[in-house]
matplotlib code that plots the C-alpha trace (Angstrom):
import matplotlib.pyplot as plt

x = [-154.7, -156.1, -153.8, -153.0, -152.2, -153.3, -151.6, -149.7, -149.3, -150.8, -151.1, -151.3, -150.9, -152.9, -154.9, -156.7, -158.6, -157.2, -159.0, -156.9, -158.1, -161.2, -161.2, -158.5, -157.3, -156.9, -158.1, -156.2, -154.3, -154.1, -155.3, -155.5, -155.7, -156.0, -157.0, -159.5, -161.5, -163.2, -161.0, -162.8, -162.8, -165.4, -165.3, -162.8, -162.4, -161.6, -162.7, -160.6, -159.0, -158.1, -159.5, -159.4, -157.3, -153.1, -151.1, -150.1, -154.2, -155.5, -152.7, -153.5, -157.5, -157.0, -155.4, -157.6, -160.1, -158.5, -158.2, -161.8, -162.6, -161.0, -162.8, -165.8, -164.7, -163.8, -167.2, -169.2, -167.4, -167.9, -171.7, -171.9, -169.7, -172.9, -175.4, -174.2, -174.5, -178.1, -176.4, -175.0, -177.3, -174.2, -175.5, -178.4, -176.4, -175.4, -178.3, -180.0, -177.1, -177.1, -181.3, -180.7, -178.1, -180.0, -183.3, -181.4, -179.5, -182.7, -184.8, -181.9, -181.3, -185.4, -185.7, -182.7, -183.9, -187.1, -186.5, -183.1, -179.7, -181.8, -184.7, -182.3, -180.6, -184.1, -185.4, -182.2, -182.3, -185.7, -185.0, -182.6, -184.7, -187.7, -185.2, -184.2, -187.9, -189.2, -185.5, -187.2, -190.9, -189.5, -187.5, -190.6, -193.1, -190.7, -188.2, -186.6, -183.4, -183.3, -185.4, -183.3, -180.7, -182.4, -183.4, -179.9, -178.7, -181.2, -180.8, -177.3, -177.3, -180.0, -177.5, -174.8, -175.5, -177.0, -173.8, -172.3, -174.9, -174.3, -170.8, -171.1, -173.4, -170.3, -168.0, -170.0, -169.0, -165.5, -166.6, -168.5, -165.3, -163.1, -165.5, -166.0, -162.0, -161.0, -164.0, -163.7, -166.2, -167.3, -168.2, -164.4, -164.9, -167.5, -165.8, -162.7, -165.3, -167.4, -163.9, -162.5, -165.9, -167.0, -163.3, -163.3, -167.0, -166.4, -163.3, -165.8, -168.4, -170.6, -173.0, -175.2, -172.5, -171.1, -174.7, -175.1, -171.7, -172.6, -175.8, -174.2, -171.7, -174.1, -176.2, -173.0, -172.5, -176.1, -175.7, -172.7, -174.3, -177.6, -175.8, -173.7, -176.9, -177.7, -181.2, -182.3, -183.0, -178.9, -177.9, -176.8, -174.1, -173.3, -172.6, -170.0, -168.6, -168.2, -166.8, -164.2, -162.7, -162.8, -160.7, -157.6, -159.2, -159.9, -161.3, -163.7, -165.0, -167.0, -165.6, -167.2, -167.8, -169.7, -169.7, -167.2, -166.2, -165.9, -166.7, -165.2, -163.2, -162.8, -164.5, -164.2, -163.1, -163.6, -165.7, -168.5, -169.8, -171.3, -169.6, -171.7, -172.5, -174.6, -174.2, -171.6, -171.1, -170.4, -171.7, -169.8, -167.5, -167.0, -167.6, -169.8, -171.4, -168.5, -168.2, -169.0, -172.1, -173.0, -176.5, -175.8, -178.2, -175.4, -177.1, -179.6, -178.9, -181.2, -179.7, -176.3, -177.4, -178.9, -175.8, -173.7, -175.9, -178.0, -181.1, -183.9, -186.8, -189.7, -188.0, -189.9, -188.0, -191.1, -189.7, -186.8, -184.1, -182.0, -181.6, -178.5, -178.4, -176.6, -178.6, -177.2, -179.0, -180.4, -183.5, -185.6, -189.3, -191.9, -190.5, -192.2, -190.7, -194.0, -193.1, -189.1, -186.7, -184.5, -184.1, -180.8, -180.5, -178.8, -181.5, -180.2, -181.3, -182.7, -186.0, -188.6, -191.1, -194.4, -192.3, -194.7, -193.7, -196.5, -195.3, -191.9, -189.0, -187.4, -186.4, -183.2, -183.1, -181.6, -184.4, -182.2, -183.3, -184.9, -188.1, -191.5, -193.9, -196.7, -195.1, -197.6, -196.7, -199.5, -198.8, -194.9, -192.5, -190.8, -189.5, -188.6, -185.2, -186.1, -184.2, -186.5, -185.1, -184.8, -187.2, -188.9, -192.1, -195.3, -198.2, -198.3, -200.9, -202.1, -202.8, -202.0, -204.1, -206.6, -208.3, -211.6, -209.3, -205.9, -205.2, -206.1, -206.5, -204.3, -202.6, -202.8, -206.7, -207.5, -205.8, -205.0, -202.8, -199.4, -196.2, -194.6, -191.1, -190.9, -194.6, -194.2, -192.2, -194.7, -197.1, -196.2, -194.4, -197.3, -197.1, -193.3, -193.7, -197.1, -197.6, -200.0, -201.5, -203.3, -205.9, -206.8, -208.5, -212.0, -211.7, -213.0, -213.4, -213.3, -209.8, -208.3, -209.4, -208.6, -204.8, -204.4, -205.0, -202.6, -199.9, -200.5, -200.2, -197.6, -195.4, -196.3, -192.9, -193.8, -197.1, -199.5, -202.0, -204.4, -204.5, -206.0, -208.4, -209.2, -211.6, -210.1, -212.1, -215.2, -213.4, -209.9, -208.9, -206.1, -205.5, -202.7, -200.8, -199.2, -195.2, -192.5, -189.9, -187.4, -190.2, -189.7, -192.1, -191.3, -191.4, -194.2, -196.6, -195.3, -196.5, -199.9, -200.5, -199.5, -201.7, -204.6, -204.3, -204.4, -208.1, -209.3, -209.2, -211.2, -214.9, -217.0, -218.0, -214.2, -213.7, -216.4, -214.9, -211.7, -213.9, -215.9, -212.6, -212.4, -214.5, -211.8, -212.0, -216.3, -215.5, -212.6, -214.3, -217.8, -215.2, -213.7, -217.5, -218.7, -215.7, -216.1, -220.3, -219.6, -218.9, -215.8, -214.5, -211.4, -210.3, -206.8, -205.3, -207.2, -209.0, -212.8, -212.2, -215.6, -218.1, -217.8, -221.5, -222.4, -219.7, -218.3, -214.2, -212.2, -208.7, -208.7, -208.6, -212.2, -213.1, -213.1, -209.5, -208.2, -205.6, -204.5, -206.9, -209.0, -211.7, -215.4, -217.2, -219.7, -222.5, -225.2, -223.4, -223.3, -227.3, -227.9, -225.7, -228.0, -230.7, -229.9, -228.9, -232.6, -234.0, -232.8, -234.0, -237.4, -240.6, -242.6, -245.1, -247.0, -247.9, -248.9, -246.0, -242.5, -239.2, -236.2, -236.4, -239.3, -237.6, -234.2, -236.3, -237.8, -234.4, -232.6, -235.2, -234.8, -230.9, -231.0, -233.4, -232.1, -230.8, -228.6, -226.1, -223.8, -223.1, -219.8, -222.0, -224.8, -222.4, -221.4, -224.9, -226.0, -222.9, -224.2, -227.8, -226.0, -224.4, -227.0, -229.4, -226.7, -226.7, -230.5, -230.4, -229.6, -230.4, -230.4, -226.8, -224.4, -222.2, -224.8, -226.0, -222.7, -222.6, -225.5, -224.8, -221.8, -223.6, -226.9, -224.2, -222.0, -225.4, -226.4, -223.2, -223.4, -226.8, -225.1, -225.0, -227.4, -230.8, -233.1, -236.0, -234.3, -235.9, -233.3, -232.7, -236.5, -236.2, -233.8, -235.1, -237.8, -236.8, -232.9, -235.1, -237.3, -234.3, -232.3, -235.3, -236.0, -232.5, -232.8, -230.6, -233.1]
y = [135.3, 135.4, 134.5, 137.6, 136.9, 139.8, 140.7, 138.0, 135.6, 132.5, 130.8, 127.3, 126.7, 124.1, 125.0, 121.4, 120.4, 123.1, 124.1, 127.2, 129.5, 130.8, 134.6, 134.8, 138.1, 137.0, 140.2, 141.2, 138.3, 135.7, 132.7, 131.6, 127.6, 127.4, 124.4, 125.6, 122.1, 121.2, 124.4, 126.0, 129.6, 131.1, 134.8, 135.1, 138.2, 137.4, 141.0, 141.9, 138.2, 137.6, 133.8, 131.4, 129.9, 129.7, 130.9, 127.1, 126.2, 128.8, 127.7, 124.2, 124.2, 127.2, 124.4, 121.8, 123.9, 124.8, 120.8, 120.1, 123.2, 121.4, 118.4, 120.1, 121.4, 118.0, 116.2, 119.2, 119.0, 115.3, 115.3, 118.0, 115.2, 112.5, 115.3, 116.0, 112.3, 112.7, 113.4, 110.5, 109.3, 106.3, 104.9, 104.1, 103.1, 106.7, 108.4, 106.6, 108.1, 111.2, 111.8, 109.5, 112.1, 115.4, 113.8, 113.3, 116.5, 119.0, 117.1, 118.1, 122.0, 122.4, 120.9, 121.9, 126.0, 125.7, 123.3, 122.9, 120.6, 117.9, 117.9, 117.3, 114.6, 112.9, 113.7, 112.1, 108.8, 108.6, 109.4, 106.7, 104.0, 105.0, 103.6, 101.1, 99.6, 101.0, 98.9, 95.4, 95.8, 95.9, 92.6, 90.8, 92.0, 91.3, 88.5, 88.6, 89.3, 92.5, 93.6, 92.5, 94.7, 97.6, 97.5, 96.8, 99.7, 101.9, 101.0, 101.5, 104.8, 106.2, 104.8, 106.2, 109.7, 109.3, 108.3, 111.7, 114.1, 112.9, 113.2, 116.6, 117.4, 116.4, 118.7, 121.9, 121.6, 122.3, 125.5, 126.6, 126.0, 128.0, 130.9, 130.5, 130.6, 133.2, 135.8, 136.5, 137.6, 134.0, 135.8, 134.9, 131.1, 130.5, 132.3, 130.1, 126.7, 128.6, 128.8, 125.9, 123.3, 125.2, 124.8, 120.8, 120.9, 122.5, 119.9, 116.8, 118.4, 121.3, 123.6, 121.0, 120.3, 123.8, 124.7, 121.8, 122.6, 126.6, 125.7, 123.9, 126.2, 129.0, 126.7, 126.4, 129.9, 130.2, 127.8, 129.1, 132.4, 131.1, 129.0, 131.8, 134.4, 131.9, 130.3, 127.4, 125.4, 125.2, 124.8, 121.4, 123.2, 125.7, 123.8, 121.2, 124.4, 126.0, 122.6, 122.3, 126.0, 125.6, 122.5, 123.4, 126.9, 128.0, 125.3, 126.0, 122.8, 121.2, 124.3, 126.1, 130.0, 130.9, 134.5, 135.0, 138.6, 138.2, 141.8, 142.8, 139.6, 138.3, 134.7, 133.1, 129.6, 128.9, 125.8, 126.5, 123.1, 121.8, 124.9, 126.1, 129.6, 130.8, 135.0, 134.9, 138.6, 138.8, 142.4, 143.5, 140.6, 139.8, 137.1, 135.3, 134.2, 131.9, 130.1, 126.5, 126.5, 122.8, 122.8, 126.0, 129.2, 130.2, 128.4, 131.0, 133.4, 135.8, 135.1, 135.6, 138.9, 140.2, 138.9, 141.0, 144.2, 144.1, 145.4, 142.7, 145.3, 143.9, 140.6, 137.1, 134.8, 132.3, 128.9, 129.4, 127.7, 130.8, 130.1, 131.3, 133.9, 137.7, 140.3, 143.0, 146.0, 145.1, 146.8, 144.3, 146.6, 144.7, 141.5, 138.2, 135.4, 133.2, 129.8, 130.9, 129.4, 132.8, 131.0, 131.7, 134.9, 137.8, 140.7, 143.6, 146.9, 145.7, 147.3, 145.1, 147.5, 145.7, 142.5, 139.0, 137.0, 134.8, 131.4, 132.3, 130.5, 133.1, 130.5, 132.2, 135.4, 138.3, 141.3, 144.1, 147.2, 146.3, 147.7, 145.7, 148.7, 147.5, 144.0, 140.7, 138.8, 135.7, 132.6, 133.7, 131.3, 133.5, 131.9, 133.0, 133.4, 135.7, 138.9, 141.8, 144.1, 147.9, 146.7, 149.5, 149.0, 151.1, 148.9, 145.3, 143.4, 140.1, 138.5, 138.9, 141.5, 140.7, 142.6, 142.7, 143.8, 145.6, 145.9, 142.9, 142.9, 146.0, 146.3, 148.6, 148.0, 152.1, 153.4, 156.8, 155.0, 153.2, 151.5, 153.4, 152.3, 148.8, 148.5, 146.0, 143.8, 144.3, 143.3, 140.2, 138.5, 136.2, 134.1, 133.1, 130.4, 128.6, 125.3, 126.2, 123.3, 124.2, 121.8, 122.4, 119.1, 118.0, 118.9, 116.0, 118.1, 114.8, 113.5, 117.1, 116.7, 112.9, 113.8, 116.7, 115.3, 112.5, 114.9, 117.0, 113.6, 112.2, 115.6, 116.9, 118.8, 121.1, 122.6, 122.6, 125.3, 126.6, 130.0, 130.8, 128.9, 130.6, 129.4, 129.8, 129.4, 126.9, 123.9, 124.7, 125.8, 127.1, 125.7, 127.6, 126.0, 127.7, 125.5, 125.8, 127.8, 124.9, 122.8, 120.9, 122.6, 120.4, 117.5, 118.1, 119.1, 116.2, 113.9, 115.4, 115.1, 111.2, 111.0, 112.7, 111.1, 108.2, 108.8, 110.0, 106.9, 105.4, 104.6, 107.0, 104.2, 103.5, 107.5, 107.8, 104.7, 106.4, 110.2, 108.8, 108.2, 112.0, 115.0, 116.8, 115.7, 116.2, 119.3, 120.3, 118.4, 120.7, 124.0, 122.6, 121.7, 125.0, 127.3, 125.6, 126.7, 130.1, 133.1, 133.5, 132.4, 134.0, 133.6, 134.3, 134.3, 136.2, 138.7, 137.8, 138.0, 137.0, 134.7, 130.6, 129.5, 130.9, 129.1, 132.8, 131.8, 134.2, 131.9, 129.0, 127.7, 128.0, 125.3, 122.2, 121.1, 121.9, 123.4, 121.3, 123.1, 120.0, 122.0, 121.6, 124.2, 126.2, 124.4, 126.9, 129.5, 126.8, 126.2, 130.3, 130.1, 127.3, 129.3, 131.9, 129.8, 128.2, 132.1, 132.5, 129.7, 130.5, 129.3, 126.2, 127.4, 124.5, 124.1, 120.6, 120.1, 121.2, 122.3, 122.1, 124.9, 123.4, 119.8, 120.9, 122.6, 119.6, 117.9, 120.3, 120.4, 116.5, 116.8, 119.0, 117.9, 114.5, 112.4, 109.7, 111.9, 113.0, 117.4, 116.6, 114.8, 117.3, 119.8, 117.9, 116.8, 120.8, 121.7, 119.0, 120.7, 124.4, 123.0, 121.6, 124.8, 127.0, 124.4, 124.7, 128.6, 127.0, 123.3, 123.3, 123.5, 121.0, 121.9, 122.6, 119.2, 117.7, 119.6, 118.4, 114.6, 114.7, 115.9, 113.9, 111.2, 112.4, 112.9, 109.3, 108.4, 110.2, 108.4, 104.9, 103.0, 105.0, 102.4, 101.6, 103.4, 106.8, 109.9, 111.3, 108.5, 107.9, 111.6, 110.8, 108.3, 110.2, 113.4, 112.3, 111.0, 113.8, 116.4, 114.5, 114.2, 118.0, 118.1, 115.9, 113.3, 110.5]
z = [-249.4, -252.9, -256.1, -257.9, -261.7, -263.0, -266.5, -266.5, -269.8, -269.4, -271.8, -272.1, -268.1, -266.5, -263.8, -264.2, -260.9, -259.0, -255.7, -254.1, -256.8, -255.3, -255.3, -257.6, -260.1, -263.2, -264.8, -267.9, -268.6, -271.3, -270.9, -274.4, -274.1, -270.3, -268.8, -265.7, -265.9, -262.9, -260.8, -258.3, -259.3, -257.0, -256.6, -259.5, -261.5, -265.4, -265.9, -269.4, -269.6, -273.3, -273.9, -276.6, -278.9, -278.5, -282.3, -283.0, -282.2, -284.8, -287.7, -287.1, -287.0, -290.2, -291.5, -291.1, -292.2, -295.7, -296.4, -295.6, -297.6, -300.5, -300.3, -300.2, -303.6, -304.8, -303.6, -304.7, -308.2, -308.2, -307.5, -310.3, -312.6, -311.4, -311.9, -315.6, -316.9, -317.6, -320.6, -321.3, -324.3, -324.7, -321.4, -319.8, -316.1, -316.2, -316.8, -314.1, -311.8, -312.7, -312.1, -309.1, -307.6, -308.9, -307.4, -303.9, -304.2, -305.2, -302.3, -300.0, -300.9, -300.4, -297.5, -296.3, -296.6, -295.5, -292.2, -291.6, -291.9, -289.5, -292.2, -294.9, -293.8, -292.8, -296.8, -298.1, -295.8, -297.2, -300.6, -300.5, -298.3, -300.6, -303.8, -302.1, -301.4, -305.1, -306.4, -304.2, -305.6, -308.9, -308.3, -307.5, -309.6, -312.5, -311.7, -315.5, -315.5, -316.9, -314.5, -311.7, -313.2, -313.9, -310.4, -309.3, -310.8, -309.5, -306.3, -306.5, -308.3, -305.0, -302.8, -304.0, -304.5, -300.8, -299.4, -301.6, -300.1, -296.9, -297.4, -298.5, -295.8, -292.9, -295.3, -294.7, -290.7, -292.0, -294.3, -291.4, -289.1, -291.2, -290.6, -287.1, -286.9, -288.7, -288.3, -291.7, -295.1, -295.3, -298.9, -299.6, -298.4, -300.5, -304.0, -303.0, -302.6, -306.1, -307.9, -306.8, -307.4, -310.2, -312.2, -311.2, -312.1, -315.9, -316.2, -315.4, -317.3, -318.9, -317.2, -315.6, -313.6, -312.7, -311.9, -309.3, -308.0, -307.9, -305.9, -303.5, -302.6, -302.7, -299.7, -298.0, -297.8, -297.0, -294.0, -292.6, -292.5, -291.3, -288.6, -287.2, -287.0, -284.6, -286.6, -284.5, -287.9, -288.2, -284.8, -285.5, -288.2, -285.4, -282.9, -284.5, -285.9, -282.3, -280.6, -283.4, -283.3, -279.4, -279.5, -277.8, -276.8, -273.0, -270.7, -267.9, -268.5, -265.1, -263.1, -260.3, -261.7, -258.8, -258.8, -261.4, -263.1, -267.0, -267.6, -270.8, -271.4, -274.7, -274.4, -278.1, -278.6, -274.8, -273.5, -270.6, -270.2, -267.2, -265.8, -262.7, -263.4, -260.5, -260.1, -263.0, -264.5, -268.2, -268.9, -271.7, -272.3, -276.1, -278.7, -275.8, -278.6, -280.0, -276.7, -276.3, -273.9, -273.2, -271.6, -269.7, -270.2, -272.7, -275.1, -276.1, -278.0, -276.8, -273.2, -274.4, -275.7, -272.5, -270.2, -272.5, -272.8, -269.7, -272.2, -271.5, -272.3, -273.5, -274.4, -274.2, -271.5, -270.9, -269.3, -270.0, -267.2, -266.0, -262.5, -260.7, -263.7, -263.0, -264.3, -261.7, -262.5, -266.3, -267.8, -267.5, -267.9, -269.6, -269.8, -269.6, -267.0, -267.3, -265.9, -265.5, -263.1, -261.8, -258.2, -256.6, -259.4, -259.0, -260.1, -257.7, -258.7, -261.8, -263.3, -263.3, -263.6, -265.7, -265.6, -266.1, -263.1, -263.0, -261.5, -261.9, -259.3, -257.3, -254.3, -252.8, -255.7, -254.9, -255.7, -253.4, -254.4, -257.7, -259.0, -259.2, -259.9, -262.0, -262.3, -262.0, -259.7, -259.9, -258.2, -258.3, -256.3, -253.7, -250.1, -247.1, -248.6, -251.3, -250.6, -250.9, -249.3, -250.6, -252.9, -254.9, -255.9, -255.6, -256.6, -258.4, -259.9, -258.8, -261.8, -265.8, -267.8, -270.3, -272.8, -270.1, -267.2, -268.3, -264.4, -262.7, -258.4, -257.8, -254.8, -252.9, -254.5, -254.1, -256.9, -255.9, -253.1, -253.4, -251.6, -249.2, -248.7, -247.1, -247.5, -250.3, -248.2, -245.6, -247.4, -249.1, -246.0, -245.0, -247.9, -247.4, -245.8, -247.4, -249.6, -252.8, -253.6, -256.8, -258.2, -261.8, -263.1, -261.5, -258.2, -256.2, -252.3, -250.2, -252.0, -251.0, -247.5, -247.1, -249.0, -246.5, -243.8, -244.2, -245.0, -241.6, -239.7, -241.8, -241.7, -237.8, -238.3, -240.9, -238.8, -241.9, -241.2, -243.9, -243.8, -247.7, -250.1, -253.3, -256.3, -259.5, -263.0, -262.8, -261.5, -260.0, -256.5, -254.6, -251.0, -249.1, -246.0, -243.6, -242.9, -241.1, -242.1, -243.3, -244.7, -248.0, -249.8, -253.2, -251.5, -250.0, -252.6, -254.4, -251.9, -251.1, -255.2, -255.2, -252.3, -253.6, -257.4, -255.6, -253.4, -256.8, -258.0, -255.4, -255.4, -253.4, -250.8, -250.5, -249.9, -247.5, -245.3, -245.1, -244.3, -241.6, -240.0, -239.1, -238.5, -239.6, -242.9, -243.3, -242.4, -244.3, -247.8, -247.0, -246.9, -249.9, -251.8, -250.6, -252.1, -255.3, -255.1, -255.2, -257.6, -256.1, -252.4, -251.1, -247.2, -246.0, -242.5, -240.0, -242.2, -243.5, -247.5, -247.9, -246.2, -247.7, -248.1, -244.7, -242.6, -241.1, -241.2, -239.1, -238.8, -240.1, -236.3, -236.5, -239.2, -236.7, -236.7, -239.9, -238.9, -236.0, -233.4, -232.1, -230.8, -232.3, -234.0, -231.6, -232.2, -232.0, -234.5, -237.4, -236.2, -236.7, -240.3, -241.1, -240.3, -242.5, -245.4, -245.3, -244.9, -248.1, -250.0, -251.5, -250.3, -252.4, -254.6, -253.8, -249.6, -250.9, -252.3, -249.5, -251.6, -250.6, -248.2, -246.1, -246.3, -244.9, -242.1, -241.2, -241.7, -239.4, -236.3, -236.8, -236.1, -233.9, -231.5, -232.0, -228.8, -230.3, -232.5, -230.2, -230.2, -233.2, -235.3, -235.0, -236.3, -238.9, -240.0, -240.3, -242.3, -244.7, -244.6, -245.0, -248.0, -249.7, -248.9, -250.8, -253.4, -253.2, -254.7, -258.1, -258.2, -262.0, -262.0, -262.3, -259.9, -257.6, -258.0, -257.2, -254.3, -252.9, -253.5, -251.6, -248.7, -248.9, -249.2, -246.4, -244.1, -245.0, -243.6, -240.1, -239.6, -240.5, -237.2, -235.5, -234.3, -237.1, -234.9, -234.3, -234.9, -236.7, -238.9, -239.8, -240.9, -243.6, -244.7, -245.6, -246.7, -248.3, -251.3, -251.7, -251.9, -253.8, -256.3, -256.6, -257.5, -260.5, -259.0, -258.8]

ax = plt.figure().add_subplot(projection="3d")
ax.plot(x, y, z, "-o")
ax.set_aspect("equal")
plt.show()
């Protein structure tokens, strides 16, 4: 039976390590300076909880705070004091210390503003190395002795004030502390650090120094406030500030939050790191934002605000890592997830409606009952455990708009017509269980069949079948496989990439050793060159999309083995799609002088009334000559070009072996050149 410690006062009890807590009430208690680290809490409800810091905690760290406070005000006043001796007509040491610390201090403040506490510190360390080096040219230029201590002095007074503005630089986490703590005007810190530094300042000196010492409490306050708006330029300032008002706070610290209920709990001073927060709820809880967040999704700010208010609308959530996130029924219309991980998320009933999914992880997210209508859901990353069910949704888009198409590949594509209910998950079932291997650099056809095939044979388990290959842009292609249903699909794509990075390297003789190997692989690298010949190729499953090059795919049984069926290609249909690839070829102008259309007929009758290629090489031989007559249409073209010279290369290969005398092979050797020639490739 679950713990009930509802209402109760806990404060201070150590729950450190403890394993019995899962599905425990601790709504409305206190836990101010509990210890939950490394506890498994899953299914907990912290609904209302009061977290944070214990009474004695707060005095201490307010005290703490007040001393650092005034040691801000004594460094700031003494910088102001170094500052001021520009003055000091009596002494030349001084004056070099006083421009050497104003120098150092007004390189800080402006780079400080503009890029950040990191910047700063980097413009100080090389104000200071920079003095340092000018101090040693100096010296050797002008050994005298006076030299050497004029340098010496210089180089001492850069030091120095670098050591003070770093100094004062660590001091600031303290001012920034004391806000954090008490939630107060940090106006009132900074008149106490303006009194204070600016009295000290007019005791050391005049208003040079009460100006220097203004300034820099003015940046303070100007950081603090900065800082705690969350600016990314000050995160460094906000999070020492956070991790020292959350020391001796609430600890969740390496604990399981799996499913967790912190709705409406007060969270400030509490410490989330490497806390697993998969489905966790926070809607509504308060001060999330003054909790210490590690490397969790906490860290954004923008996150943070969205957990809290469930109001994503329109927001920009690109990349960003939110996977086992709970955004139970948040508004999350128009919002971009380009590239996001949300596997294993909780999105139930949520309103995705317009929502940029493209390439998004949604492994194992839960989409019950949530709203996809006009979202775009390109390339996104759902599995057969995506749960869709109840989903509502009565049309999506296939890809992302642009200015040319606002509503890119529609579905369903008649635009009177939508989703009935249950149609959508229907509909996008067949590609639950399929490996996209997307190429997107130089697609080299022969390397993608070679690296395929090696995974089928290496991985018989997971029962690659293609079922989809899809030209994208000018160069890039999209093969879908077909898996088992507890197939590593990241494992692998990893290793058919290895693979195929691998054969791309290779030479083309090397590649066509390892092709002749198979027919399965001609074939699959002449699908492969032919998709990547055309305006746009597009076959899926058991439906015709369109027609690749001639080579009619109805199942991708049909391509000669691809995928796994041994059979061969019915030799007399790829003869007739020959046929009518040459039909449409235009004739020579010349009937001196064949083209390519009346040299691949010469070609073809040569194969196929050949008697020493046996009935698989025949076919393979006239899928090379189909290739190259679609290739034919637009010679001129440089794609076109490389898609005939892998087949004239790949043809040259099947007649390898074949008797010197053979028909066939006397045919090739005399028309291979004369093709390859009209195609401008020597």
């Amino acid at each position: 039976m679950a713990k009930d410690f509802s209402g109760q006062n806990l404060r201070g009890r150590n729950f450190k390590g403890r394993n019995d807590l899962a599905g425990a009430n601790f709504s409305y208690a206190d836990i101010r300076g509990a210890n939950f680290t490394n506890a498994n809490l899953t299914g907990a409800n912290f609904s209302h909880a009061k977290a944070g810091l214990q009474r004695h905690w707060a005095i201490l760290l307010v005290l703490v705070s007040w001393l650092l406070l005034g040691l801000s005000g004594f460094l700031w006043a003494f910088n102001g004091y170094l500052a001021s001796q520009i003055f000091d007509t009596s002494s030349l040491k001084n004056q070099i210390s006083g421009w050497a610390v104003l120098i150092v201090l007004i390189a800080f403040f402006f780079v400080t503003i503009g890029q950040g506490i990191t910047a700063g510190l980097g413009a100080v360390a090389l104000t200071v190395a920079g003095s340092g080096a000018l101090a040693f040219a100096i010296v050797v230029a002008f050994p005298g002795v006076k030299t050497v201590a004029f340098a010496g002095v210089l180089a001492g007074a850069f030091a120095l004030a670098g050591v003070f503005a770093l100094a004062f630089v660590f001091i600031l986490a303290g001012v920034f502390a004391l806000a954090f703590a008490f939630a107060v005007a940090l106006a009132l810190v900074g008149a106490f650090a303006e009194a204070f530094a600016v009295a000290e300042t007019l005791a050391f000196a005049g208003g040079v120094a009460g100006a220097v010492a203004l300034a820099g409490t003015l940046l303070s306050i100007y950081i603090s406030w900065q800082a705690m708006k969350g600016d990314k330029k000050y995160s460094l300032v906000r999070n020492i500030a956070i991790a020292f008002a959350a020391t001796g706070g609430t600890s969740f610290c390496g604990a399981d939050l799996t499913g967790v209920d912190f709705t409406q709990a007060t969270l400030k001073s509490t410490d989330f790191r490497y806390t697993i927060l998969t489905n966790t709820r926070f809607y509504q809880a308060k001060m999330l934002d003054r909790v210490r967040p590690g490397l969790t999704y906490l860290q954004n700010s923008q996150v943070r605000q969205l957990l809290v208010t469930g109001q994503g609308e329109d927001k920009n959530f690109d990349r960003e890592n939110l996977r086992g996130i709970n955004l139970k029924a948040a508004n999350l219309a128009d919002a971009s997830f380009i590239g996001a991980a949300l596997s294993e998320a909780n999105l139930q009933d949520a309103d995705l409606s317009r929502a940029k999914l493209k390439q998004t992880q949604l492994d194992g997210t839960y989409l019950t009952g949530a709203t996809l209508t006009g979202a775009y859901i390109e390339d996104w990353g759902i599995t057969n455990t995506t749960k869709l069910d109840g989903v509502r949704c009565e049309y999506v888009f296939m890809r992302l708009p642009t200015k040319e198409d606002p509503d890119p590949l529609r579905k369903p594509d008649n635009k009177q017509e939508i989703f009935a209910d249950g149609d959508f998950a229907d509909f996008i079932k067949p590609i639950f269980d399929t490996l996209d291997l997307y190429h997107n650099q130089g697609v080299d056809p022969r390397a993608v069949a070679i690296a395929f095939k090696n995974l089928a044979e290496n991985h018989p388990e997971a029962e690659l079948e293609i079922v989809a290959m899809e030209k994208r842009g000018d160069d890039k292609i999209l093969l879908r496989a077909k898996t088992a249903a507890l197939s590593d699909k990241s494992q692998l794509s990893a290793e058919y990439f290895d693979d195929y990075n691998q054969l791309k390297a290779l030479s083309q003789s090397q590649q066509l050793l390892l092709a002749e190997k198979s027919d399965h692989i001609r074939n699959l690298e002449i699908i492969v060159n032919t998709a990547l010949g055309q305006p746009k190729s597009y076959t899926q499953g058991n439906t015709i999309m369109s027609d690749i090059s001639g080579i009619n795919i109805q199942g991708s049984s049909n391509v000669s083995g691809i995928a796994g069926n041994n059979s061969v290609a019915n030799l007399g249909t790829i003869s007739g799609n020959v046929s009518i690839a040459l039909t449409q070829l235009p004739d020579s102008p010349d009937a001196e002088k064949p083209g390519i259309k009346e040299l691949l007929t010469q070609l073809q009758q040569a194969i196929s009334e050949s008697a020493d290629l046996p009935e698989t090489d025949k076919a393979d031989a006239l899928i090379q000559i189909q290739a190259i007559a679609e290739a034919g249409k637009s010679p001129q073209e440089s794609t076109k070009q490389k898609m005939a010279k892998t087949a004239i290369t790949m043809l040259k290969g099947i007649f390898t072996g074949l008797p010197a005398v053979a028909s066939v092979v006397e045919a090739g050797n005399k028309l291979l050149p004369a093709i390859s020639k009209l195609f401008g490739l020597g």
